[in-house]
Structures are given as C-alpha cells and as structure tokens.
VOBA-1610 file (N, C-alpha, C; in pm, whole numbers, padded with zeros to 5 digits, always signed):
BEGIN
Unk-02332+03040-07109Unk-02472+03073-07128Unk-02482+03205-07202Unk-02587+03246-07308Unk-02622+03343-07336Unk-02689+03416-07262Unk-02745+03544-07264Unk-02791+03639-07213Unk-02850+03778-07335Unk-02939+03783-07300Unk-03002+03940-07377Unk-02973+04024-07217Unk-02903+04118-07302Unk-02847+04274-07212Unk-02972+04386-07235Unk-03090+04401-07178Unk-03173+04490-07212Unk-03156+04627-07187Unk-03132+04747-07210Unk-03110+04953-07209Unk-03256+04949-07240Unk-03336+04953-07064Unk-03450+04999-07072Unk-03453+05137-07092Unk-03579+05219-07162Unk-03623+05317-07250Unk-03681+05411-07123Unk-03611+05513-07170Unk-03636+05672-07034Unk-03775+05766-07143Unk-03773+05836-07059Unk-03869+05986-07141Unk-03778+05992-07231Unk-03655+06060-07249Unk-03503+06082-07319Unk-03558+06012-07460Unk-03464+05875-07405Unk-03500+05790-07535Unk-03576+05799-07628Unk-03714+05826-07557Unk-03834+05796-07633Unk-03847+05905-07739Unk-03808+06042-07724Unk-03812+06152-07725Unk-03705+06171-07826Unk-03629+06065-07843Unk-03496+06058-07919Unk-03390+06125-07897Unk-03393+06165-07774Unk-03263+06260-07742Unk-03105+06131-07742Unk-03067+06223-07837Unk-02896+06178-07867Unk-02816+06149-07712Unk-02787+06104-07745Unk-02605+06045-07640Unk-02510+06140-07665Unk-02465+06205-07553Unk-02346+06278-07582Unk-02220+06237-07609Unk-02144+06313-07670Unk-02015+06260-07706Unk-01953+06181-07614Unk-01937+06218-07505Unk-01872+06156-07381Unk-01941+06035-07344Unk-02051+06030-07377Unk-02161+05887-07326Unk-02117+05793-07469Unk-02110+05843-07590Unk-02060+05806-07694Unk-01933+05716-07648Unk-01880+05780-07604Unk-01703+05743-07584Unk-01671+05648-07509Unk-01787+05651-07389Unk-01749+05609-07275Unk-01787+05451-07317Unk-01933+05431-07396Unk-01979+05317-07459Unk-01927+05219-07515Unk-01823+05333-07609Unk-01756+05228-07709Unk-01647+05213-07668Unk-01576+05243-07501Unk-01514+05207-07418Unk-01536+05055-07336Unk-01641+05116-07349Unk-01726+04956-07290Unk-01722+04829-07338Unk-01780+04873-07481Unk-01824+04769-07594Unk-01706+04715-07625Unk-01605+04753-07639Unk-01467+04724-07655Unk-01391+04630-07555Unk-01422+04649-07399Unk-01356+04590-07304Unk-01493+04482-07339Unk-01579+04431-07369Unk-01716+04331-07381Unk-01621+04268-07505Unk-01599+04323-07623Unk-01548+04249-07690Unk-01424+04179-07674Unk-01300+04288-07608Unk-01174+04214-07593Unk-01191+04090-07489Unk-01291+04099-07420Unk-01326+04018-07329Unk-01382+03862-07372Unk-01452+03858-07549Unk-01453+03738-07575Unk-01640+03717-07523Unk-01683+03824-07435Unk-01844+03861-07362Unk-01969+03893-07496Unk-01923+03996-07581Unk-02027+04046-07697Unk-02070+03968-07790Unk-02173+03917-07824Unk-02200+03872-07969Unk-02235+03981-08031Unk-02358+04069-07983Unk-02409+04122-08073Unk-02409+04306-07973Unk-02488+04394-07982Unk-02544+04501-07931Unk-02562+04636-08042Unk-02650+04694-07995Unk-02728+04801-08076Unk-02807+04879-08006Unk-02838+05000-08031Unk-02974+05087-07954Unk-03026+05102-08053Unk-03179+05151-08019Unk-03285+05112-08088Unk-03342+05297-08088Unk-03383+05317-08183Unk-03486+05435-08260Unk-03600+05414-08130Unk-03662+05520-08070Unk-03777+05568-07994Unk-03883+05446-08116Unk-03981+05407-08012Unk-04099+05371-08040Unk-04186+05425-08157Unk-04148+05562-08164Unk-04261+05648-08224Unk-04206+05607-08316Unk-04120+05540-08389Unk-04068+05477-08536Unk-04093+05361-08509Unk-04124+05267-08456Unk-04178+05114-08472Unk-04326+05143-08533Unk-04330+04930-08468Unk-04398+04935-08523Unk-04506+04771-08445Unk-04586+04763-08392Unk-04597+04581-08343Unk-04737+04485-08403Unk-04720+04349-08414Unk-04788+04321-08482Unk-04835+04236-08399Unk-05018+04249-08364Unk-05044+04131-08242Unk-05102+04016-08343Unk-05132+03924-08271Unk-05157+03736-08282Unk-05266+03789-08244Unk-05382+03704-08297Unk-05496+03658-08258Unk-05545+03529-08359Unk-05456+03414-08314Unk-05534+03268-08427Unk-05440+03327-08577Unk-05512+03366-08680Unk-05465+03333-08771Unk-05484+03454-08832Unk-05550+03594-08746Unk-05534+03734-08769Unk-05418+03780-08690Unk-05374+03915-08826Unk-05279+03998-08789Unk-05306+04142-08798Unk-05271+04212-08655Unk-05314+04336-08677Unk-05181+04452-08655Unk-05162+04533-08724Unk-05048+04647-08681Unk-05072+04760-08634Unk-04986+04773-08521Unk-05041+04884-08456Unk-04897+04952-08460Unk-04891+05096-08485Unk-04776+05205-08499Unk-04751+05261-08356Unk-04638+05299-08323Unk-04552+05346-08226Unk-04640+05517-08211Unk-04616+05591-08096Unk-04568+05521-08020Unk-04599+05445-07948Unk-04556+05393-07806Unk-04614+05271-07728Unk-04609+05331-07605Unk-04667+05333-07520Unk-04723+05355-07391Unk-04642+05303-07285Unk-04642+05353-07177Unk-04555+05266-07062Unk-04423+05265-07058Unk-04336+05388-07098Unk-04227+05445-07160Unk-04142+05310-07057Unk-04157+05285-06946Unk-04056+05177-06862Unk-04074+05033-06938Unk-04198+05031-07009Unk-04148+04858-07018Unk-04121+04861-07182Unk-04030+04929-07233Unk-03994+04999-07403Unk-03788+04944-07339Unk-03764+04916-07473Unk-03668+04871-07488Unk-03558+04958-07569Unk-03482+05072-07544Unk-03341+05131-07603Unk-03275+05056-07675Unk-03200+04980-07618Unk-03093+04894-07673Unk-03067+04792-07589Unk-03009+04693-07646Unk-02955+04569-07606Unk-02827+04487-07659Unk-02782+04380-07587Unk-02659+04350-07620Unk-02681+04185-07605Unk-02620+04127-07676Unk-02622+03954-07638Unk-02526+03925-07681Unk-02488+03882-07521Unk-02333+03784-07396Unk-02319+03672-07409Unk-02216+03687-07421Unk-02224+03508-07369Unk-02120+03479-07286Unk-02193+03439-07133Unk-02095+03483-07004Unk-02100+03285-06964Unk-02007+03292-06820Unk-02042+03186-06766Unk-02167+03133-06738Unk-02212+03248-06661Unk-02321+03294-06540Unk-02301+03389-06571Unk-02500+03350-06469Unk-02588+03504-06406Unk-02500+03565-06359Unk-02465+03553-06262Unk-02328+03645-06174Unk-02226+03703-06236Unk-02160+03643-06418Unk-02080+03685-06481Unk-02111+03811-06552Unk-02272+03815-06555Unk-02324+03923-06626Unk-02384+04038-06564Unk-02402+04015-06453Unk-02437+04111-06315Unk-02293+04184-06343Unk-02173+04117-06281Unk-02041+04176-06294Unk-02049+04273-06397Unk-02083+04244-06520Unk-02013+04323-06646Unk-02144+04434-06630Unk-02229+04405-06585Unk-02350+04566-06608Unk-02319+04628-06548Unk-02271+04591-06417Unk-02213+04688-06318Unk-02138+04810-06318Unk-02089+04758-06429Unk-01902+04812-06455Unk-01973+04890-06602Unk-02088+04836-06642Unk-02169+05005-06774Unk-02151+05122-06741Unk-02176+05185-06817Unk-02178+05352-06791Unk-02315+05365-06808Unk-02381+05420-06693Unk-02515+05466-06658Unk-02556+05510-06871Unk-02629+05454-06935Unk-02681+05427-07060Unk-02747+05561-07073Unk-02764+05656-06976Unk-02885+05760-07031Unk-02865+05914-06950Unk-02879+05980-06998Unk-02858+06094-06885Unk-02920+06091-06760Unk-02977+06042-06713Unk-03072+06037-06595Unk-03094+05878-06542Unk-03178+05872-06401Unk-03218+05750-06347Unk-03210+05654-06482Unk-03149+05505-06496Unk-03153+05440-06630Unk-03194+05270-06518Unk-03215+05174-06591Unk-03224+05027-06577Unk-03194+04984-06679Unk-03113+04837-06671Unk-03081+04737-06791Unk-03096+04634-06698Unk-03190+04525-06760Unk-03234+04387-06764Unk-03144+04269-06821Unk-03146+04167-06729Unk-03048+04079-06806Unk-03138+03946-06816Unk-03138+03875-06885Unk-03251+03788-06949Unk-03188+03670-06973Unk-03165+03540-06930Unk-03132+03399-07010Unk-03190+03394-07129Unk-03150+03367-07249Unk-03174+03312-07405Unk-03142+03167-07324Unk-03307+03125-07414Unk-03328+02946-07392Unk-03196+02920-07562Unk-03184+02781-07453Unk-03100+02722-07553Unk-03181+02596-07617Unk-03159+02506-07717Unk-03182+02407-07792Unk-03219+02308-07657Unk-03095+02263-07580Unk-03175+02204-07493Unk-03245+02194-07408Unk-03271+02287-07362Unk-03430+02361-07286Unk-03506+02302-07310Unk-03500+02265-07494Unk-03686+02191-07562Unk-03678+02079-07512Unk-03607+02027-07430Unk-03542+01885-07489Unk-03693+01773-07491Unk-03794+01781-07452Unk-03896+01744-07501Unk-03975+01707-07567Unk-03963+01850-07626Unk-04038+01888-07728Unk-03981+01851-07874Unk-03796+01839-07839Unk-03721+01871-07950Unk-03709+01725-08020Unk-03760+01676-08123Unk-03725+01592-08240Unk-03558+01612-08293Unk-03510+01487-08339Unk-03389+01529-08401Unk-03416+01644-08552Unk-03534+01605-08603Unk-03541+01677-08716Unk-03560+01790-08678Unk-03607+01863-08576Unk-03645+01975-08500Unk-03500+02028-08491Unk-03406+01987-08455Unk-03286+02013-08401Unk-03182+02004-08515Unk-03245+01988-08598Unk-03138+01975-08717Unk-03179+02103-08831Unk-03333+02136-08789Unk-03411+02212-08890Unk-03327+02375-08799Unk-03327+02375-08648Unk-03301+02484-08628Unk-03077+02517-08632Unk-03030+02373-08606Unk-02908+02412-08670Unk-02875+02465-08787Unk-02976+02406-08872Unk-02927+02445-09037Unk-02977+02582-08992Unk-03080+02669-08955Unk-03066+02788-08990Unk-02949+02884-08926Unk-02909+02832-08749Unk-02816+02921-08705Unk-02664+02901-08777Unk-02661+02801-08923Unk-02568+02796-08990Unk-02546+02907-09059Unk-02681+02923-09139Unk-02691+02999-09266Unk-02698+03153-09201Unk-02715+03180-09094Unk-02733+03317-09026Unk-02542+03343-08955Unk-02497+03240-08944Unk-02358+03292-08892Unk-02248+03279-09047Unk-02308+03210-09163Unk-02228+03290-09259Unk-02245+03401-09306Unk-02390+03491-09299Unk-02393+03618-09352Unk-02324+03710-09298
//
C-alpha cells in the first residue's frame, strides 16, 4: 500500500526557520535507511506558506488567494510517499523519524486511494486513460 508521510507545519516552519546541520544529517540518515529499505518513493519539505499560493473551486470560477495561511497546525512542511505493507508498517518507520522540527512536531500518515478503490466508478477506458499517464510520469 501507498501512504502520504505528512511534516505537519510549526510557528518555525512557517517563519522559515532552517534545519540545523545535525537535523540535516540526522534526516538524510533517515531518508537513506527509507530508501535502502525499498519504503521511499518520493519526499521533500516545503517553503512556509507565505510563498504559496491556493486556488478555490466554486462551479466553473477560480479564485487565488496568496499565503500566508492561517491555522499554522493544519499547514503542511514536508512529506514523503511509502510504500509499506501496512498501516502498522508505517507507524513503525515514523516512529523511528527524528523529531522533524526543533520543538513539539506531528507527522500524519494518510492511505493514497489506489485505481481499485474506483472500482465502480472505473471504466476500462478510465483505467487505461489513468495508466497511460502514470506511464508517461515514471519515464520523466
């Protein structure tokens, strides 16, 4: 199963305060045992809010609204996407993180729906329209 690894967003973050060398180190200590592990697809931290940017839905209007964003806890740092057995495989591996922030931190772990989730909804042409793209996105 996949998983999104969420590095919920502190005052720090938001504020853009850097990672110290040692938090640096300790990370790509991490990221490393995630990869030798066969666990990482992807991961990255993310620029403070006050550099975004979000665009709401309403029907067939679009409106943009600039960073920053409010509610510094439900703001997103960084994230990583797993691909573990299991829930429980990915509990294990957060465990074993290095606290992400100088202070009190949280990371969220999230199921990514898969193709057959839709299975409903999903047409073969549906399922063929979204293979061809996760083709053309894993040769770049």
């Amino acid at each position: 199963m996949r998983v999104m690894v969420l590095v919920k967003a502190t005052k720090d973050s938001e504020e853009g305060l850097m990672p110290s060398t040692t938090l640096l180190e300790a990370m790509g200590k991490y990221n490393e045992e995630l990869v030798n592990a066969g666990i990482m697809l992807a991961g990255e931290g993310l620029k403070p809010s006050a550099q975004g940017k979000r665009v709401a839905f309403e029907g067939p209007s679009r409106t943009v609204v600039d960073g920053p964003f409010a509610e510094t806890r439900e703001l997103v740092a960084g994230f990583w996407l797993w691909q573990v057995r299991d829930m429980a495989e990915a509990v294990e591996w957060v465990k074993r993180c290095p606290n992400p922030m100088p202070g009190p931190s949280e990371i969220e772990i999230r199921p990514v729906y898969e193709m057959a989730d839709f299975a409903e909804a999903l047409t073969p042409e549906v399922a063929e329209l979204h293979d061809r793209n996760r083709e053309k996105t894993a040769r770049r």
